[in-house]
N, C-alpha and C positions, 0 to 999 in steps of 0.2 A: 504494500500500500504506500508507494512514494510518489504519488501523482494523482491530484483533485480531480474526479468525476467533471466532465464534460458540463452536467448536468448542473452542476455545484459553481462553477466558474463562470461566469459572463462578467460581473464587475461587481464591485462590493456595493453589500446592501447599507444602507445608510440606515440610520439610526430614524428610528420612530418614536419621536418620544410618547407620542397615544400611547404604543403600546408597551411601553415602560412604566406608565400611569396605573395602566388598566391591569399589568404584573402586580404593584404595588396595590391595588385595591383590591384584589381578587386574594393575596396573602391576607391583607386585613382582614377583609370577609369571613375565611377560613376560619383566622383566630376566634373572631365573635364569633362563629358557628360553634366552635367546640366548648367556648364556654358554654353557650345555649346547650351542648348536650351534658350538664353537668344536673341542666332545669326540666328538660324536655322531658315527655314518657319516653320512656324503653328503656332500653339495657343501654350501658356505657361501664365505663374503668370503674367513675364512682357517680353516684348519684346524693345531690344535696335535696330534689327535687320531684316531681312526678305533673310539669304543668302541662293539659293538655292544648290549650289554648298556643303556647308557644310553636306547637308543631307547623302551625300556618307561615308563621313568617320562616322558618329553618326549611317549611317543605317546598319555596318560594326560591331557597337559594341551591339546594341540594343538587337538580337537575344537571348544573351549568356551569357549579365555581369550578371546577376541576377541569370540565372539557378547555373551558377559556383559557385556564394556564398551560393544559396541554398545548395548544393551537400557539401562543407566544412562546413558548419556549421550542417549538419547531420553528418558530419564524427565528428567534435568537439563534438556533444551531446554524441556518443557514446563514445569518451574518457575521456570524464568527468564523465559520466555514472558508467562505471568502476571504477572508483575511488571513488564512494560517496557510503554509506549501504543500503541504501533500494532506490527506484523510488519516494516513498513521498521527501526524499531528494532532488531529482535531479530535480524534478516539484517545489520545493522551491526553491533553488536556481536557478533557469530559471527564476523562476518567477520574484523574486526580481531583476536578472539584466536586465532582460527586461523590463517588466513592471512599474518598478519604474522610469528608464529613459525617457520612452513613454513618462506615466503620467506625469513628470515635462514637459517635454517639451510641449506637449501638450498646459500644461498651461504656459511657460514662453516663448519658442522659436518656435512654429509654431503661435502663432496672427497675427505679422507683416504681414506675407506672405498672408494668409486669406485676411486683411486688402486692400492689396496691390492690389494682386486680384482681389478684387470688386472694388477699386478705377481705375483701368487702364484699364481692360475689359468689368466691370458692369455700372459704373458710379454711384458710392458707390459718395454721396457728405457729408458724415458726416466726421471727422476727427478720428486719435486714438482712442483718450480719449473716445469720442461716440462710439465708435464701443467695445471698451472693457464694455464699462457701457450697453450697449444697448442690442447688436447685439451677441458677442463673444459667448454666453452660450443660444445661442436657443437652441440646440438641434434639428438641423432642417434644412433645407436649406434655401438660401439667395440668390437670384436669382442663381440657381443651385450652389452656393457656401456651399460646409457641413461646418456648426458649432457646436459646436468647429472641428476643423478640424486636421489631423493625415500627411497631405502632402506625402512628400518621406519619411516619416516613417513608413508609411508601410508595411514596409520588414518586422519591428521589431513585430507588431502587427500579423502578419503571421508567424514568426517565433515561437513566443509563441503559438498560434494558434497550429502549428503543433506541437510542443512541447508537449501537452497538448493532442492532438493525437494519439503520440508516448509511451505516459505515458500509455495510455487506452488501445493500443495493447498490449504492453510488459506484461500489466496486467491481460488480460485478455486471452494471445496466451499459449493454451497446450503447454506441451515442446515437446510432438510426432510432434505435428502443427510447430514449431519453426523448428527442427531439420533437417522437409523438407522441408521449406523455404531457408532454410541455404543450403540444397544440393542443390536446385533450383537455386539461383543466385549464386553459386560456377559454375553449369554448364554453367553460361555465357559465360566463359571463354573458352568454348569449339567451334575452329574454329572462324567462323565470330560472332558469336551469339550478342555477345556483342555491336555490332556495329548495324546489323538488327532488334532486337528483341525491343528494348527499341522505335525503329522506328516505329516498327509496329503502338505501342500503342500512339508514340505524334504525329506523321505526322496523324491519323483521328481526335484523338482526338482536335489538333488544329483547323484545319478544320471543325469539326462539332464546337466547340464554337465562329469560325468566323460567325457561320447563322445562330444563336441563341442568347446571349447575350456580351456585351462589356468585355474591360478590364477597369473594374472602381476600383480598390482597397478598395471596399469597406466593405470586409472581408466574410459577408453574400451574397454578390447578386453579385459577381463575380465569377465563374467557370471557369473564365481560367483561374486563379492564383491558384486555388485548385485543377484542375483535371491535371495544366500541373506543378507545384512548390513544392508539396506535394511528389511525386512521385518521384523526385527528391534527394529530404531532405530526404527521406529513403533510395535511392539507399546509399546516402553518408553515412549514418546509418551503412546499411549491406558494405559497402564499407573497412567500419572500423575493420569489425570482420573477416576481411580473406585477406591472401598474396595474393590469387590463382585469382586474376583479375588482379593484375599488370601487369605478362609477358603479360595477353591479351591486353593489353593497350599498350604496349609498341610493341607489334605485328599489332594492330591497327590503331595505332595513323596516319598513313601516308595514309589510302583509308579517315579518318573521314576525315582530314584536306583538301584531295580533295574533299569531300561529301561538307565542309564547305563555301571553296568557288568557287565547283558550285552553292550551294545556293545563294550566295552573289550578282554571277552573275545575275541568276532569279531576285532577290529585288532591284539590283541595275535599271535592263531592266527595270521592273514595274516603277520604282520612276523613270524613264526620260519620261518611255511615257504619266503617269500618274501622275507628281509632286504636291507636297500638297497634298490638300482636292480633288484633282478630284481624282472620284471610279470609279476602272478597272470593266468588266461586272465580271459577278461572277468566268465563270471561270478561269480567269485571277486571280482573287481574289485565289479561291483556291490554285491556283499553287502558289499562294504569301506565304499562310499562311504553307502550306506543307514545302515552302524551308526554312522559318522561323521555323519551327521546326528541318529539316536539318541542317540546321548551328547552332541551338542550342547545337543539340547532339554532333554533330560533331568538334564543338569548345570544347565542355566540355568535349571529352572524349583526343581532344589535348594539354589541360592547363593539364589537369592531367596528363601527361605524362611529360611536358615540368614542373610543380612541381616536379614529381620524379624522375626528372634525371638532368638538368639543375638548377634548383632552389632549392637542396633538401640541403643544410649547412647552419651553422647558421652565424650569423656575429653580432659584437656587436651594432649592428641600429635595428636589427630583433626584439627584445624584446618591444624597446620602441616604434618602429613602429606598433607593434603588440597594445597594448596596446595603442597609439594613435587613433587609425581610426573610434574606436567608437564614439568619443567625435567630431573626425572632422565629421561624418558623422553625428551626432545629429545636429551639428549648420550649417554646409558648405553652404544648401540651404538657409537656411533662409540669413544668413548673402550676398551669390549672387544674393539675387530677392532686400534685400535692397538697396544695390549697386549699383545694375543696376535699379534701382527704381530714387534713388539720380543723375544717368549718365540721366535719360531722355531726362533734359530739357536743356543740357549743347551742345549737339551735336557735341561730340565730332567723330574723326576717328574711325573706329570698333579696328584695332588696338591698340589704345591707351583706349578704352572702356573696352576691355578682357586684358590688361597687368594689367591694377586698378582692375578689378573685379578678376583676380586671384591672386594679389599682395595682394589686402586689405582680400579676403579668406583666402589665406593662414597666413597670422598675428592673424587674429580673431580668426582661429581655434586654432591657436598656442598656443594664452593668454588662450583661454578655456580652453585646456588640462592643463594647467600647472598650471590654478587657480583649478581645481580639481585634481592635484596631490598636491596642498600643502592647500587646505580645504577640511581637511575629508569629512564633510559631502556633502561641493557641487560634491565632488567626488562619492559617492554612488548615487547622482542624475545624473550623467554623464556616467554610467553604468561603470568605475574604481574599479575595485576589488581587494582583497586583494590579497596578491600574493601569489601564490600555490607551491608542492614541484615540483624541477622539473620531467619531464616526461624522461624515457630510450630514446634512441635513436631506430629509426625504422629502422629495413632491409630490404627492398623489396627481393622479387626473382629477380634472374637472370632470362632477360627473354627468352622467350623457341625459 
């Protein structure tokens, strides 16, 4: 691998600031969603709460915040891409900022959670100290608990994953093969295409992996993270190598955004008639998981529109924020399962419960970031990179 895919190579992609925005609000998001599940019905690490009312606004972001980071962080590989000499480069550095931040954390900031876990749900009766000598490094499960375990880190372990993917197409795709790829999602752009086509393929495919297997993240034996996030991460890919999908986006953006929530509406019906753990009969079920892929598309093709038009300048928070989100996302969960682990037995208000758990997040991530901006090395464990030249500014088309 000493020479960039045909596919990969036209001219560097410039920087988007949209969609450095729409990276940064979509981690936010994440965060406030996990707190939310410390309140929400169902099952989680720890529960302070059982509110059912909250499930509407969480059930509102579920669909989308993920597909959205997938689709930018395929558009980030391919600007990075561009800039680096050959694909063995670009699979190295992936590697190392992804995988080395897993692997620390891994071992230093997902146990607690694990721990916590078994202690509140299993009735794990041994303490830390035991569970790190004992238990930590089975390799194995612990009453359906994985050890060592990867938690909401997952993303990352999937994003290398696809990475890794992307390396092995670019490498191994003809350039005749590349060239009509490239006219092919150019013609998305043509009409509604854009909005139907992508539908075609996630509303079955959702729906067949709803009657088949779960969503368990657990890289190998989940198929709906791979047949529906994968596809994604390369739209954002090809996203990155052509103007000629923006006017369609920006032609678009207003039938997806009703596509989205009419979905919303479907999911919201199902979750009153059916709240929690009670299952709708199947076909109810399907129409669940179809609009669940509706509001996916269709949110993800309105955040892109609302990055390139509303959100698309820089401001002097942009950068650091940018550069923040990683580090809060590495620590955010763990540090609100201990939180709210420590809130248990206090019984305190819900209100006064989520202003400590997102008061004391937000400090914890804070000290993180900034203890890996001023020690090198805990910095390359907190995925902190060196800083790069900057990138041109991007011009979208006007659209048609």
């Amino acid at each position: 691998m000493n020479t960039t895919s045909e596919l990969a190579v036209q001219s560097p992609v410039p920087r988007h600031y949209g969609l450095d925005w729409l990276r940064i609000g979509a981690f936010l998001l994440l965060m406030l969603y996990h707190v939310g599940m410390a309140f929400v019905t169902g099952d989680w690490l720890v529960k302070l709460a059982q509110i059912q009312a909250l499930a509407y606004p969480m059930l509102f972001l579920t669909p989308w915040r993920l597909a959205v980071l997938f689709i930018v962080s395929g558009y980030a590989s391919r600007a990075l891409l561009t800039r680096l000499p050959s694909l063995g480069t670009f699979l190295r550095e992936r590697s190392l900022r992804l995988l080395i931040p897993l692997g620390a954390a891994m071992a230093l900031i997902i146990p607690p959670q694990s721990w916590i876990s078994l202690v509140t749900n299993h009735g794990y009766a041994h303490d830390f100290g035991y569970f790190l000598r004992h238990d930590w490094l089975r390799f194995g499960q612990l009453d359906g608990v994985t050890l060592p375990g990867w938690e909401h880190l997952w993303f990352v372990a999937y994003l290398w994953l696809f990475t890794v993917a992307l390396t092995l197409i670019l490498a191994m795709l003809p350039a005749g093969l590349a060239a009509w790829l490239k006219t092919r999602f150019e013609a998305l752009g043509t009409g509604s295409r854009l909005l139907w086509m992508p539908l075609a393929y996630l509303v079955p495919a959702r729906i067949a992996v709803t009657f088949t297997t779960g969503e368990s993240h657990g890289l190998f034996d989940d198929w709906l993270s791979d047949i529906i996030y994968l596809p994604l991460f390369l739209f954002g890919f090809a996203l990155a190598g052509t103007t000629g999908l923006w006017p369609a986006i920006a032609r678009l953006w207003k039938p997806a955004l009703a596509l989205a929530l009419t979905s919303y509406g479907v999911l919201a019906t199902v979750e009153t008639l059916y709240p929690g753990h009670n299952t709708p009969p199947h076909a109810l079920m399907a129409l669940d998981r179809a609009a669940i892929a509706g509001m996916m598309w269709g949110m993800s093709l309105t955040m892109l529109q609302l990055a390139n038009t509303l959100l698309d300048r820089d401001h002097r928070w942009r950068k650091p924020l940018s550069e923040a989100v990683f580090p809060f996302y590495i620590l955010h969960q763990t540090a609100i399962v201990v939180i709210a682990w420590w809130l248990l037995p206090l019984g305190l208000d819900v209100p006064v419960e989520a202003a400590i758990i997102l008061s004391g997040t937000a400090l914890a991530c804070i000290l993180f970031w900034q203890a890996g901006r001023h020690v090198g090395w805990f910095g390359s464990l907190i995925g902190l990179s060196r800083p790069r030249r900057p990138m041109a500014r991007f011009e979208p088309q006007p659209a048609e």
